[in-house]
PDB file of N, H, CA, C and O in Angstrom:
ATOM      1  N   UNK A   1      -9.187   5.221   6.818  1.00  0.00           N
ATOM      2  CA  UNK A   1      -8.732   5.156   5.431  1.00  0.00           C
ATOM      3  C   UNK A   1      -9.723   5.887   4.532  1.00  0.00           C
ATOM      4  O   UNK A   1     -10.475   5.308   3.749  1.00  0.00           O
ATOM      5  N   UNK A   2      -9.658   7.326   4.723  1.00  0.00           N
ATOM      6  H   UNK A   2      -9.047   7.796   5.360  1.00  0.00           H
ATOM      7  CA  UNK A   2     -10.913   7.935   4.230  1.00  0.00           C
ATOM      8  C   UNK A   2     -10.425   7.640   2.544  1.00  0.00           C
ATOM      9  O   UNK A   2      -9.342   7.168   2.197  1.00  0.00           O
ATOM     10  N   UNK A   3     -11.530   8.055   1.667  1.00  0.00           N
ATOM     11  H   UNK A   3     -12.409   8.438   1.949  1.00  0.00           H
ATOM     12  CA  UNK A   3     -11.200   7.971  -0.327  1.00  0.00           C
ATOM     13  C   UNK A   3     -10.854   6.814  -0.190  1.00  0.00           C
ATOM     14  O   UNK A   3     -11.124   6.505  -1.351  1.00  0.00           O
ATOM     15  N   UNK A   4     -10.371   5.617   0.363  1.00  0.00           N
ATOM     16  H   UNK A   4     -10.152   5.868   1.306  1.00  0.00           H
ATOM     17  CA  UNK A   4      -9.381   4.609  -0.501  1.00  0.00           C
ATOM     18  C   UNK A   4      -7.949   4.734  -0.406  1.00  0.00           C
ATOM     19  O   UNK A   4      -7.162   4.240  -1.215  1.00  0.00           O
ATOM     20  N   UNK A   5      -7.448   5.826   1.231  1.00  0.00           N
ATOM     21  H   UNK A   5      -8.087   6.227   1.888  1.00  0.00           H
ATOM     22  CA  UNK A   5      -6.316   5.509   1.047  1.00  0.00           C
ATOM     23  C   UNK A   5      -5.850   4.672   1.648  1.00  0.00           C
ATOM     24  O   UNK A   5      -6.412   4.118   2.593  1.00  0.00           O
ATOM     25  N   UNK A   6      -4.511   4.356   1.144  1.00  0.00           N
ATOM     26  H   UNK A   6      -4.055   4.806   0.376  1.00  0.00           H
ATOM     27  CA  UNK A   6      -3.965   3.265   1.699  1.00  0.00           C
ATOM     28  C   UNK A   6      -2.624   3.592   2.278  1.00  0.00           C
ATOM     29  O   UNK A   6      -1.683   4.112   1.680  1.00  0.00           O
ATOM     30  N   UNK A   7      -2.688   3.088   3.935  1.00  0.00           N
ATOM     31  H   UNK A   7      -3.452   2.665   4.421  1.00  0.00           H
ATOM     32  CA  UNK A   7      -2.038   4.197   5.157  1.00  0.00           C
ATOM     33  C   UNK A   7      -1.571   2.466   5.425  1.00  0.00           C
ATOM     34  O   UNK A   7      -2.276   1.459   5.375  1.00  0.00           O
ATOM     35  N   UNK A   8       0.072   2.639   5.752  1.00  0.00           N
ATOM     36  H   UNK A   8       0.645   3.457   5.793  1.00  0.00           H
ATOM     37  CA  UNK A   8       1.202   2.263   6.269  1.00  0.00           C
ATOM     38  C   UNK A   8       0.969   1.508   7.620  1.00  0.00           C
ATOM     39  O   UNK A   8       1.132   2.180   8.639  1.00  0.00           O
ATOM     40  N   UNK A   9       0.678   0.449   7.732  1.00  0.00           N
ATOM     41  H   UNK A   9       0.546  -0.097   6.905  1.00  0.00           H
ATOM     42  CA  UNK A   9       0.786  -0.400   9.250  1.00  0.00           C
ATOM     43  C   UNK A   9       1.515   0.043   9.939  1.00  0.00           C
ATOM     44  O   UNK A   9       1.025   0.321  11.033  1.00  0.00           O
ATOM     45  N   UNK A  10       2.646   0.288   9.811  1.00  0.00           N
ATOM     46  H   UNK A  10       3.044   0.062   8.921  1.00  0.00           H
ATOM     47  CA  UNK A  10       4.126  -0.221  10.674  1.00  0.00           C
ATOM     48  C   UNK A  10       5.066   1.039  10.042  1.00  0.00           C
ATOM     49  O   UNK A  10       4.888   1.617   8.970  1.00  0.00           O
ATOM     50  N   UNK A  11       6.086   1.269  11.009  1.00  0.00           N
ATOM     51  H   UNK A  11       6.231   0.799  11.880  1.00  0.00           H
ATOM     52  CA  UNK A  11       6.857   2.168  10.077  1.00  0.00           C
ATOM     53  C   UNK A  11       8.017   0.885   9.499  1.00  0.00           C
ATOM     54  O   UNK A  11       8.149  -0.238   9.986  1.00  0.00           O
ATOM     55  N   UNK A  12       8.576   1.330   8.617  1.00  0.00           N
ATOM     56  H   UNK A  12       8.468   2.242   8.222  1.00  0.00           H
ATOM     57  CA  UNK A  12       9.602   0.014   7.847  1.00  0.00           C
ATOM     58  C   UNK A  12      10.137   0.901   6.536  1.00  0.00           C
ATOM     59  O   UNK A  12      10.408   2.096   6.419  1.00  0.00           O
ATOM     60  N   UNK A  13      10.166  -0.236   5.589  1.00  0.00           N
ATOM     61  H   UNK A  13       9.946  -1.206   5.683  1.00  0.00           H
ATOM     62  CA  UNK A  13      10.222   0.541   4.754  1.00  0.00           C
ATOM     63  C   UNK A  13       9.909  -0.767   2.964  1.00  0.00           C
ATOM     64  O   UNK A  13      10.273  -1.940   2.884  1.00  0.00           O
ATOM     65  N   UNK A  14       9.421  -0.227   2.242  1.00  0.00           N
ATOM     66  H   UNK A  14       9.126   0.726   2.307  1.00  0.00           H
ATOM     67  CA  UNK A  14       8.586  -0.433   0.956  1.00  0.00           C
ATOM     68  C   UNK A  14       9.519  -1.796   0.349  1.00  0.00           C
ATOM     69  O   UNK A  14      10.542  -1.580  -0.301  1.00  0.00           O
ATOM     70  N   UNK A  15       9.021  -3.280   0.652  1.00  0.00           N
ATOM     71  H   UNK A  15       8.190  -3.456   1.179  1.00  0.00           H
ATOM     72  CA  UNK A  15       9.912  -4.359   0.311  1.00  0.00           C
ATOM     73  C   UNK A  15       9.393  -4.440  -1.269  1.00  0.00           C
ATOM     74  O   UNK A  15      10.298  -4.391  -2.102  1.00  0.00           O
ATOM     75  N   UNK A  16       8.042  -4.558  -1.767  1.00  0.00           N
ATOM     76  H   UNK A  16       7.306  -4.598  -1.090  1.00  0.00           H
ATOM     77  CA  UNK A  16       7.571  -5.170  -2.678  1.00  0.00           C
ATOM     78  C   UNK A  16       6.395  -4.296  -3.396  1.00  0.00           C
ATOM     79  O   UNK A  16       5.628  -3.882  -2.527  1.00  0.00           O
ATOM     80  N   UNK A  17       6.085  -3.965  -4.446  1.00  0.00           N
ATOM     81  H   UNK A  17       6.708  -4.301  -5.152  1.00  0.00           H
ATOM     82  CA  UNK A  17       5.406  -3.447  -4.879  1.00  0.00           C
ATOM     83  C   UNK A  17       4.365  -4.196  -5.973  1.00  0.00           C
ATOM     84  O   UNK A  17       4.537  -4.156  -7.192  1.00  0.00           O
ATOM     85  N   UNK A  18       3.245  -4.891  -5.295  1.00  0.00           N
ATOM     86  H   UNK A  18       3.106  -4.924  -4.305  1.00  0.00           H
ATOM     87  CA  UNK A  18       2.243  -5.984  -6.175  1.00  0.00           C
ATOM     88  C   UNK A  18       1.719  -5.437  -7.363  1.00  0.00           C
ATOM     89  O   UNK A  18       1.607  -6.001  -8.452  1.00  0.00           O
ATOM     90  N   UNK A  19       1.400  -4.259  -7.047  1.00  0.00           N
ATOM     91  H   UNK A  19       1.491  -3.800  -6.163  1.00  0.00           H
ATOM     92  CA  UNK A  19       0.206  -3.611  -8.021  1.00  0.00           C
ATOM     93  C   UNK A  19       0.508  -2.499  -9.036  1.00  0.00           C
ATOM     94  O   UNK A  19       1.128  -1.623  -8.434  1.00  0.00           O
ATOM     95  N   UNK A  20       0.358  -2.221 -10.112  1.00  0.00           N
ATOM     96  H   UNK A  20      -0.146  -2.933 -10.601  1.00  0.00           H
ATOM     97  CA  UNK A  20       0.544  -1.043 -10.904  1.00  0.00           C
ATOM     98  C   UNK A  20      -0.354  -0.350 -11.190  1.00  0.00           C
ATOM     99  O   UNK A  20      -1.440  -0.877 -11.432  1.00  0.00           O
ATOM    100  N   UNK A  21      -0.208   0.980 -11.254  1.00  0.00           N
ATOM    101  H   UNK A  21       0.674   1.407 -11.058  1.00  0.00           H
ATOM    102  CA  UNK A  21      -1.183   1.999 -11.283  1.00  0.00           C
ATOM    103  C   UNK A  21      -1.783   1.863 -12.132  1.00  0.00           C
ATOM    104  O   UNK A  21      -1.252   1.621 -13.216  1.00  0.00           O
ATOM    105  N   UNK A  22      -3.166   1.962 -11.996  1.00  0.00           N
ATOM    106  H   UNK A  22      -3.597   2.158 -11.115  1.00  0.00           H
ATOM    107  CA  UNK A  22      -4.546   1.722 -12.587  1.00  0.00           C
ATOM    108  C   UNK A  22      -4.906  -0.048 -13.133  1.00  0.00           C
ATOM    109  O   UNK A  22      -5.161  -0.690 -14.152  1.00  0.00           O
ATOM    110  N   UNK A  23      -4.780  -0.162 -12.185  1.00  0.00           N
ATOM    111  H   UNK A  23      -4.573   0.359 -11.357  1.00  0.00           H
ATOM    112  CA  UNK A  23      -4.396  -2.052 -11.817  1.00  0.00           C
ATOM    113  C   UNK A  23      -6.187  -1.943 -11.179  1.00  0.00           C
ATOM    114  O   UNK A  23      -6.545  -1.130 -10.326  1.00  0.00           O
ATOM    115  N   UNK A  24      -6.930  -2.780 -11.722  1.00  0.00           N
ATOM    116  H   UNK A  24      -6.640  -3.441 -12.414  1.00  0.00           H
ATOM    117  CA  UNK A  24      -8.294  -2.939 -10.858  1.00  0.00           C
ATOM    118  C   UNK A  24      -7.904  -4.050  -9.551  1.00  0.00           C
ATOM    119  O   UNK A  24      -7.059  -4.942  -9.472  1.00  0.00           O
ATOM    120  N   UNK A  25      -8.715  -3.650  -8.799  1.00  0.00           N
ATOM    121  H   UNK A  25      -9.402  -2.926  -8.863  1.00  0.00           H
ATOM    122  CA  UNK A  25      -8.424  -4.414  -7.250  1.00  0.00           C
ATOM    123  C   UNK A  25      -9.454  -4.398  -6.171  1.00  0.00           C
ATOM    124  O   UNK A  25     -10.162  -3.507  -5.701  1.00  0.00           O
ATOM    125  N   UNK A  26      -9.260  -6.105  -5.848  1.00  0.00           N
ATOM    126  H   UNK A  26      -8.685  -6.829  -6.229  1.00  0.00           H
ATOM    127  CA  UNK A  26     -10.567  -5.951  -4.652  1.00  0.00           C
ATOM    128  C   UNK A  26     -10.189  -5.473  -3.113  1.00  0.00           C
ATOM    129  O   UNK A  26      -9.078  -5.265  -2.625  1.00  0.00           O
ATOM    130  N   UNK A  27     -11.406  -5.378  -2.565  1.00  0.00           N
ATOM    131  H   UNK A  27     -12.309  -5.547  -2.961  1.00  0.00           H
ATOM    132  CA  UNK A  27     -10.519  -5.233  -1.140  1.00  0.00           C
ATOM    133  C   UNK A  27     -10.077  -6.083  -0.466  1.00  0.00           C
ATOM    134  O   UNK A  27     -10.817  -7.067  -0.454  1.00  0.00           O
ATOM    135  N   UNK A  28      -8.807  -6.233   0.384  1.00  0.00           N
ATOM    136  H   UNK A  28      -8.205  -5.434   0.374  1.00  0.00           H
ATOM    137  CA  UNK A  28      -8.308  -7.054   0.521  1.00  0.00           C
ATOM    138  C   UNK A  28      -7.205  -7.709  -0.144  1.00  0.00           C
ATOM    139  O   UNK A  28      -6.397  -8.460   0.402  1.00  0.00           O
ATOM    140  N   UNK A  29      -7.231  -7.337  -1.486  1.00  0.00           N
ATOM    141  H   UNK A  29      -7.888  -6.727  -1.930  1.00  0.00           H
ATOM    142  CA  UNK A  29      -5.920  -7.917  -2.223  1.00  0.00           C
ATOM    143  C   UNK A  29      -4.440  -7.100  -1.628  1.00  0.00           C
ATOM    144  O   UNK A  29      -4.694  -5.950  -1.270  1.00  0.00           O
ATOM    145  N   UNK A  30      -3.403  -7.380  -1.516  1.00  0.00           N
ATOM    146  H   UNK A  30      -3.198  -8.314  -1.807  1.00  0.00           H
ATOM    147  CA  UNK A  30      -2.282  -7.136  -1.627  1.00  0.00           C
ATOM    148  C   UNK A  30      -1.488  -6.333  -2.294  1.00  0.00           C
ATOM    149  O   UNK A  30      -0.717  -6.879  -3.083  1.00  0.00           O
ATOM    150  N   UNK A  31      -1.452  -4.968  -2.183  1.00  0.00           N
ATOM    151  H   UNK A  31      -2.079  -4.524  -1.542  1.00  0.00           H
ATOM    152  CA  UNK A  31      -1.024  -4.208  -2.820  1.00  0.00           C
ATOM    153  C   UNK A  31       0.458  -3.957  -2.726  1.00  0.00           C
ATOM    154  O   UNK A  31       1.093  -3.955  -3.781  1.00  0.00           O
ATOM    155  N   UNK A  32       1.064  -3.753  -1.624  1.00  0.00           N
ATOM    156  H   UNK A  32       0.548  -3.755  -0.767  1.00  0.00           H
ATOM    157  CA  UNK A  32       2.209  -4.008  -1.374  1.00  0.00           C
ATOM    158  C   UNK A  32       3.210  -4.946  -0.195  1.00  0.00           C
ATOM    159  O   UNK A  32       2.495  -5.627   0.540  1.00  0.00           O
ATOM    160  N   UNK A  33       4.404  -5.052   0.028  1.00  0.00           N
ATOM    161  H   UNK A  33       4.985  -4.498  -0.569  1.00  0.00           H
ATOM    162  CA  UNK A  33       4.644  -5.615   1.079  1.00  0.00           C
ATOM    163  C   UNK A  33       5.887  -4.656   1.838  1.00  0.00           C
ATOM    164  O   UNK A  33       6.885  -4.221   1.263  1.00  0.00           O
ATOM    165  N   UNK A  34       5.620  -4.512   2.914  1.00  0.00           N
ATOM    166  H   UNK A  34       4.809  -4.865   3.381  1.00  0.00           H
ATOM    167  CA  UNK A  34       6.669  -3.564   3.737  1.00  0.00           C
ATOM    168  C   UNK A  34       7.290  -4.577   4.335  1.00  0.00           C
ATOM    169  O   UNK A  34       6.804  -5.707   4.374  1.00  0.00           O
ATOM    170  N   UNK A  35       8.704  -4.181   4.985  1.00  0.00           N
ATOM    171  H   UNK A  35       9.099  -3.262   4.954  1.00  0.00           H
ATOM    172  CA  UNK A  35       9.490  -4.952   5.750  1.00  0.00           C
ATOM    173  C   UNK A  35       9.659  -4.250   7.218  1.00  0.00           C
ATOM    174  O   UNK A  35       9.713  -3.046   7.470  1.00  0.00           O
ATOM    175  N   UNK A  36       9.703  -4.967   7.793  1.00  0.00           N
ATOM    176  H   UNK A  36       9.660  -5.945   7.588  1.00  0.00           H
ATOM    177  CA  UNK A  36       9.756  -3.802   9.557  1.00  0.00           C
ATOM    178  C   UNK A  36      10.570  -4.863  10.360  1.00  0.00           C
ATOM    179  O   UNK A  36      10.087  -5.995  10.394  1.00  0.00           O
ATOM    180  N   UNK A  37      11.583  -4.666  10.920  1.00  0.00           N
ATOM    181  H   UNK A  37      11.975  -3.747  10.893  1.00  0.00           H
ATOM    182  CA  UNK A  37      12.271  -5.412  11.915  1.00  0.00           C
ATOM    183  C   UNK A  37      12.233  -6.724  11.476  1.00  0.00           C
ATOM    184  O   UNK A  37      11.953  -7.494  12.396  1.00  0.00           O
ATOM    185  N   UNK A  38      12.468  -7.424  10.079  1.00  0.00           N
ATOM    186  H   UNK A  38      12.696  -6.799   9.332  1.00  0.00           H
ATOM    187  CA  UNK A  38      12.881  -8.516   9.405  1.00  0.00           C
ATOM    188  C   UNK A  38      11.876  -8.939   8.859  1.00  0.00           C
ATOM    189  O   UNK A  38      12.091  -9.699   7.914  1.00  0.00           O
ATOM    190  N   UNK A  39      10.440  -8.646   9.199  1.00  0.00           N
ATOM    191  H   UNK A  39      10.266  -8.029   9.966  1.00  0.00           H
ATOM    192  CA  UNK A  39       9.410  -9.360   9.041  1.00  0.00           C
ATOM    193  C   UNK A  39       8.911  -8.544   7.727  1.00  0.00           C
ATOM    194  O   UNK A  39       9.217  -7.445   7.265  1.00  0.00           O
ATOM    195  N   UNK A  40       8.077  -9.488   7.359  1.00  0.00           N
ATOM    196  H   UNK A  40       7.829 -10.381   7.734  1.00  0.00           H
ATOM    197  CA  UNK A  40       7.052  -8.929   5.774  1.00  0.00           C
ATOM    198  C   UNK A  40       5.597  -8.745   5.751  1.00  0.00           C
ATOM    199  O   UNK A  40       4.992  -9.798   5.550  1.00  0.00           O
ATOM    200  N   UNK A  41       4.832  -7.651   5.907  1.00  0.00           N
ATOM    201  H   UNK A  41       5.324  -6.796   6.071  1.00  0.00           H
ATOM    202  CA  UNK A  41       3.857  -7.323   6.474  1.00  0.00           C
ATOM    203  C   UNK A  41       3.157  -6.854   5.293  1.00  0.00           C
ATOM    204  O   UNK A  41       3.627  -5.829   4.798  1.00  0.00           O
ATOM    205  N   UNK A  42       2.060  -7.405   4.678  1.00  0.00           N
ATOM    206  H   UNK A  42       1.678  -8.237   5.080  1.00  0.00           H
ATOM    207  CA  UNK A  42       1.049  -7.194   3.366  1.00  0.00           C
ATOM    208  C   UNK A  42       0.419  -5.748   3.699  1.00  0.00           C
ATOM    209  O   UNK A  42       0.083  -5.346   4.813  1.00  0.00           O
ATOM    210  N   UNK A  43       0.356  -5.227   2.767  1.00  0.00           N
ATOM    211  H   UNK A  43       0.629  -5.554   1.862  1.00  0.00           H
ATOM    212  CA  UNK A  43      -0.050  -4.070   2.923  1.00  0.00           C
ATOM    213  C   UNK A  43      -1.563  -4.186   1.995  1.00  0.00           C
ATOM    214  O   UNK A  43      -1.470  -4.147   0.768  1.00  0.00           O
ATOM    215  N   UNK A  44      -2.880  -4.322   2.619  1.00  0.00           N
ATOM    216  H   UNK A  44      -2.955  -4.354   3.616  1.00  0.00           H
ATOM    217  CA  UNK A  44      -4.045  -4.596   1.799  1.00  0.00           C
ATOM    218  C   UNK A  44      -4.865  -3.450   0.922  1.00  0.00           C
ATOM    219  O   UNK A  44      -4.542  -2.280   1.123  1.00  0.00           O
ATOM    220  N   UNK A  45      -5.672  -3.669   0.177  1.00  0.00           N
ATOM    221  H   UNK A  45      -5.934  -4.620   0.013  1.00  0.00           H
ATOM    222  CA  UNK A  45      -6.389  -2.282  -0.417  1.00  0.00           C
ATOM    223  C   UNK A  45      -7.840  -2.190   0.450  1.00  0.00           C
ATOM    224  O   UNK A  45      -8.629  -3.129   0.552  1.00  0.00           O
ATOM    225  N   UNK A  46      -7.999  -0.984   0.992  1.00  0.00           N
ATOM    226  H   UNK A  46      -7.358  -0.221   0.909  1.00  0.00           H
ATOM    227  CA  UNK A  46      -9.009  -0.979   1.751  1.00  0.00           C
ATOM    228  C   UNK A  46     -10.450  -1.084   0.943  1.00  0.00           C
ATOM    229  O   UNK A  46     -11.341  -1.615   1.607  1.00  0.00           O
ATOM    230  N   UNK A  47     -10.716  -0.771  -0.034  1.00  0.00           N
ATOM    231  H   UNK A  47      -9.992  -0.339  -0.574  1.00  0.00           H
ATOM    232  CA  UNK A  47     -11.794  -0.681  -0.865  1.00  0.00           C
ATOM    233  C   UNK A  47     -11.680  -1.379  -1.774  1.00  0.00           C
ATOM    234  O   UNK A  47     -10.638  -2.024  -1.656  1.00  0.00           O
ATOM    235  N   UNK A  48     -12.386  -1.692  -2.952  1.00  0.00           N
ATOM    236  H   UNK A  48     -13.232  -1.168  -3.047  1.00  0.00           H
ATOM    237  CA  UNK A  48     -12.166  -2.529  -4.214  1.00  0.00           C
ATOM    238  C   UNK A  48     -12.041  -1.209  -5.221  1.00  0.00           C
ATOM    239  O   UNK A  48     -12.249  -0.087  -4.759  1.00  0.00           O
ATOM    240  N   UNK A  49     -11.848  -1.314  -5.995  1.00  0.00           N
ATOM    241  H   UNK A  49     -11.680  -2.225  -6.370  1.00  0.00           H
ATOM    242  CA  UNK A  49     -11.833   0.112  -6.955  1.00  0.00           C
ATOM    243  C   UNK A  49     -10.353  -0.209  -8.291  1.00  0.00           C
ATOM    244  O   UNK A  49      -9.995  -1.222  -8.891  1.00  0.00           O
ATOM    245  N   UNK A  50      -9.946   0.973  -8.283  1.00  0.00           N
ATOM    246  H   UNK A  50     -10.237   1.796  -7.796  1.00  0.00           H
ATOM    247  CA  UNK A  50      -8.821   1.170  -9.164  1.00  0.00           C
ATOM    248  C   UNK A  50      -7.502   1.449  -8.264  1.00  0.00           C
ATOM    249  O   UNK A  50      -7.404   1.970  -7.153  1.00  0.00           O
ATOM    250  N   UNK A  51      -6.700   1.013  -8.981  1.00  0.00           N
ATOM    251  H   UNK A  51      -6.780   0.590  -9.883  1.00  0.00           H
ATOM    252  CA  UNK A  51      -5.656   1.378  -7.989  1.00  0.00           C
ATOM    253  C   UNK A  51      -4.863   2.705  -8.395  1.00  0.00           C
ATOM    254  O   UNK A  51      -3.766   2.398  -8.861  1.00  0.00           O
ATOM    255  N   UNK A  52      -5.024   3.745  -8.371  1.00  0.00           N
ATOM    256  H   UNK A  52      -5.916   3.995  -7.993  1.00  0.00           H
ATOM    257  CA  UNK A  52      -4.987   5.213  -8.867  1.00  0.00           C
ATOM    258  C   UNK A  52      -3.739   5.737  -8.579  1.00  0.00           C
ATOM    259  O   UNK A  52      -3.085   6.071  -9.566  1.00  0.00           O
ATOM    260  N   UNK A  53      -3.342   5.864  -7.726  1.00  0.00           N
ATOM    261  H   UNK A  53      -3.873   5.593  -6.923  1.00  0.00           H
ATOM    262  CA  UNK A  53      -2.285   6.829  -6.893  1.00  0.00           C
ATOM    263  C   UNK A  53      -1.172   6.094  -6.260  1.00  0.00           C
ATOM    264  O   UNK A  53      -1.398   5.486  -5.213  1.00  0.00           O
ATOM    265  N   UNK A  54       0.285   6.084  -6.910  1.00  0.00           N
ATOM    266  H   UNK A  54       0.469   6.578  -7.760  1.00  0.00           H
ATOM    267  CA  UNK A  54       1.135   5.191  -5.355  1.00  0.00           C
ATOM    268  C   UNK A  54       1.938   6.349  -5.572  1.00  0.00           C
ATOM    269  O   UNK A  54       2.214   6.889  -6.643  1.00  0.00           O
ATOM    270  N   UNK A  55       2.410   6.779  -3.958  1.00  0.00           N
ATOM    271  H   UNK A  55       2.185   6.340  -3.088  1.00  0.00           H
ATOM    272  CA  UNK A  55       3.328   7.567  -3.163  1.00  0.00           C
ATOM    273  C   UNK A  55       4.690   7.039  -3.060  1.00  0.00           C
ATOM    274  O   UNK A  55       5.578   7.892  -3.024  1.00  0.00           O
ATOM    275  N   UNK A  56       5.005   5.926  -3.011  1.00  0.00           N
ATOM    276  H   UNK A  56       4.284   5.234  -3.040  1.00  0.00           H
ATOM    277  CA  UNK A  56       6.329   5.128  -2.471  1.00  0.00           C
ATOM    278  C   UNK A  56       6.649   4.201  -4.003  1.00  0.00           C
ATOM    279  O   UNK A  56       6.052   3.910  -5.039  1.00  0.00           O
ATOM    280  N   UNK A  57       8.110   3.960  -3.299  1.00  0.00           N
ATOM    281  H   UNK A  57       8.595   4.196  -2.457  1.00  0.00           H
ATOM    282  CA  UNK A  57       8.702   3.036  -4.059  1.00  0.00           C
ATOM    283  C   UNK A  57       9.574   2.184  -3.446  1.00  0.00           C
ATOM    284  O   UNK A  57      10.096   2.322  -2.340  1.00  0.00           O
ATOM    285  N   UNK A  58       9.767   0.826  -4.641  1.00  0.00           N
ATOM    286  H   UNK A  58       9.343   0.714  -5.540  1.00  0.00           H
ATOM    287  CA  UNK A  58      10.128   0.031  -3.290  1.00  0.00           C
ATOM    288  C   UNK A  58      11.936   0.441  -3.014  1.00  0.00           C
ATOM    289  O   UNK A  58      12.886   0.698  -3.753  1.00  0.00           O
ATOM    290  N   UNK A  59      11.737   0.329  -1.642  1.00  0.00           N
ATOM    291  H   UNK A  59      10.965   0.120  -1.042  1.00  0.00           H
ATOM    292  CA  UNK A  59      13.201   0.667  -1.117  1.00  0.00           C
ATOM    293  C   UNK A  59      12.376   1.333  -0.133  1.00  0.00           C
ATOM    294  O   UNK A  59      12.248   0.808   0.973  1.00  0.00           O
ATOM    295  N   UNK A  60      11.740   2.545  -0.432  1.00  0.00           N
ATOM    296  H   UNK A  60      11.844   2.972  -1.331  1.00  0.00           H
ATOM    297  CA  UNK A  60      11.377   3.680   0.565  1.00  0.00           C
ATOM    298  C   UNK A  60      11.551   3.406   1.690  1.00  0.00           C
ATOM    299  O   UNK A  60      11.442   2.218   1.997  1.00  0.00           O
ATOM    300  N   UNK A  61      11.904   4.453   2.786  1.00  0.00           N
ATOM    301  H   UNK A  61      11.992   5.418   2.536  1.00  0.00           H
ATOM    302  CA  UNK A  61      11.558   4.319   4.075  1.00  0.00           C
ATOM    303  C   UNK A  61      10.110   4.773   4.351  1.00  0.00           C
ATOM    304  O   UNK A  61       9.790   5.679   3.582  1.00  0.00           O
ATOM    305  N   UNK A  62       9.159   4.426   5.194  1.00  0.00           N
ATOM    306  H   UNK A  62       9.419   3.690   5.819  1.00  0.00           H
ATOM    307  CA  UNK A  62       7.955   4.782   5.411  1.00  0.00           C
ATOM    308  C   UNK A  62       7.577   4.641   6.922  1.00  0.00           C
ATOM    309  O   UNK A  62       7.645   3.640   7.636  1.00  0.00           O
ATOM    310  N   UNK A  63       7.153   5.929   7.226  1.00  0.00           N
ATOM    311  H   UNK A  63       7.098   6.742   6.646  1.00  0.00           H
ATOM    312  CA  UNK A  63       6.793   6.247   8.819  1.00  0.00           C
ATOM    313  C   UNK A  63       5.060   5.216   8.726  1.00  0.00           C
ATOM    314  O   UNK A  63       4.537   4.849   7.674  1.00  0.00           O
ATOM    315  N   UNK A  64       4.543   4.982  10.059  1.00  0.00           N
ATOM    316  H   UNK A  64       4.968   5.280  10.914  1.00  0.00           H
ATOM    317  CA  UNK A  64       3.177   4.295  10.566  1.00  0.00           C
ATOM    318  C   UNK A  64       2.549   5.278  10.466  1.00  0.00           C
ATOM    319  O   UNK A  64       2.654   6.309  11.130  1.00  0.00           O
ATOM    320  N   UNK A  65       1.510   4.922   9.225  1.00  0.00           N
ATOM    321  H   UNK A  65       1.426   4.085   8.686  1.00  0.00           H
ATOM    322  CA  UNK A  65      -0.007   5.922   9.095  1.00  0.00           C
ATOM    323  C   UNK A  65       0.259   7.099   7.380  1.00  0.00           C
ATOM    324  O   UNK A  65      -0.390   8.048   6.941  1.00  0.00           O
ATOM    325  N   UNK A  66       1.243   6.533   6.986  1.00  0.00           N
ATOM    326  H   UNK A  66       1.770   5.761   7.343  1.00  0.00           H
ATOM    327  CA  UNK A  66       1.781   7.373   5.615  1.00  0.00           C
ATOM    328  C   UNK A  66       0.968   6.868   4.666  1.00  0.00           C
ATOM    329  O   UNK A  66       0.501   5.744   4.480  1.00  0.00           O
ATOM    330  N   UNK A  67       0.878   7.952   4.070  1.00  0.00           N
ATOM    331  H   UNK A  67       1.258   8.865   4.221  1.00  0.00           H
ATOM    332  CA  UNK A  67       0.051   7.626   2.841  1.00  0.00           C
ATOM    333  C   UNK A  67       1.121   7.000   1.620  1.00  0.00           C
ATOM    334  O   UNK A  67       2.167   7.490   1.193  1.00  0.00           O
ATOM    335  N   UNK A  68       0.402   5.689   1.235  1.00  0.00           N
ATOM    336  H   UNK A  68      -0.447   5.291   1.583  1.00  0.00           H
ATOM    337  CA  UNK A  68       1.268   4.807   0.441  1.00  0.00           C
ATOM    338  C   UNK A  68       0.794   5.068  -0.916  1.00  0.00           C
ATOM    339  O   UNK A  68       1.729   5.308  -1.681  1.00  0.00           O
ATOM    340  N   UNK A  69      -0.143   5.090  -1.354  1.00  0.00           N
ATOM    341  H   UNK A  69      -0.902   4.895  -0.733  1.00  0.00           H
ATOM    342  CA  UNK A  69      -1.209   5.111  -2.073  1.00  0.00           C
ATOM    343  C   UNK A  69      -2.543   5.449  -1.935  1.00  0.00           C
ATOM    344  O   UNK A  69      -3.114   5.804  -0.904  1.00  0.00           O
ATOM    345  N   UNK A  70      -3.194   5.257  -3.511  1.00  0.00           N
ATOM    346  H   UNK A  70      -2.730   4.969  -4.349  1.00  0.00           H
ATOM    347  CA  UNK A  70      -4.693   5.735  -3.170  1.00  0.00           C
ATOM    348  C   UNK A  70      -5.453   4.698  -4.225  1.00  0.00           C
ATOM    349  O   UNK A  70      -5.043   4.611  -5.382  1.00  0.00           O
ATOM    350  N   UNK A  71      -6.670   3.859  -3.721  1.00  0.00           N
ATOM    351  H   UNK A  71      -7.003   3.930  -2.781  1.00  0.00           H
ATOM    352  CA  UNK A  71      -7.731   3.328  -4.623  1.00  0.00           C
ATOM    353  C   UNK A  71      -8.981   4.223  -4.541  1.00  0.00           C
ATOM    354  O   UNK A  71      -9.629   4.773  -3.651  1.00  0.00           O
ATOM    355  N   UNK A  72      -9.021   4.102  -6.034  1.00  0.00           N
ATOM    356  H   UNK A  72      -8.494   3.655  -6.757  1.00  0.00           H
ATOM    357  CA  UNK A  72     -10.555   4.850  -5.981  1.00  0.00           C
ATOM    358  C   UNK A  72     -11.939   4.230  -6.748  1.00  0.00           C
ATOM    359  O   UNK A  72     -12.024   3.573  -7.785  1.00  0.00           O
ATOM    360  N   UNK A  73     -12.811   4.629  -5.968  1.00  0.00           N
ATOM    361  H   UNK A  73     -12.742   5.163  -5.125  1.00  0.00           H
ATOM    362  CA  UNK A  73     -14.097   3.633  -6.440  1.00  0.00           C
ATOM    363  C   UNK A  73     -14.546   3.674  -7.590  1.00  0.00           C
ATOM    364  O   UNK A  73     -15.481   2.942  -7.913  1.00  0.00           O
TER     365      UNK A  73
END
């Protein structure tokens, strides 16, 4: 998760969207929630920082290892 990005567990696709851009955040908080084969899988912020950059929206489909977003320090 080089910079603070924040890369996709699972492929699925974008259930919930916690955070709004330029939202301060620790690591570990919950930024979004994906859905994959029924289940609801937290999507965490790897760094503490700002929450700068989101790629997706919810609905999206999203492949494993996509860049969802970005926090920056």
């Amino acid at each position: 998760m080089a910079n603070g990005e924040i890369l996709a567990p699972v492929s699925g696709s974008v259930w919930k969207i916690e955070c709004t851009e330029g939202q301060a955040v620790s690591e570990g908080d919950t930024i979004m929630i994906l859905e994959s084969m029924k289940m609801e899988i937290p999507v965490e912020a790897p760094v503490s920082g700002t929450f700068s950059s989101l790629t997706v929206k919810e609905g999206d489909p999203v492949e494993e290892d996509a860049v969802l977003g970005v926090v920056t320090t």
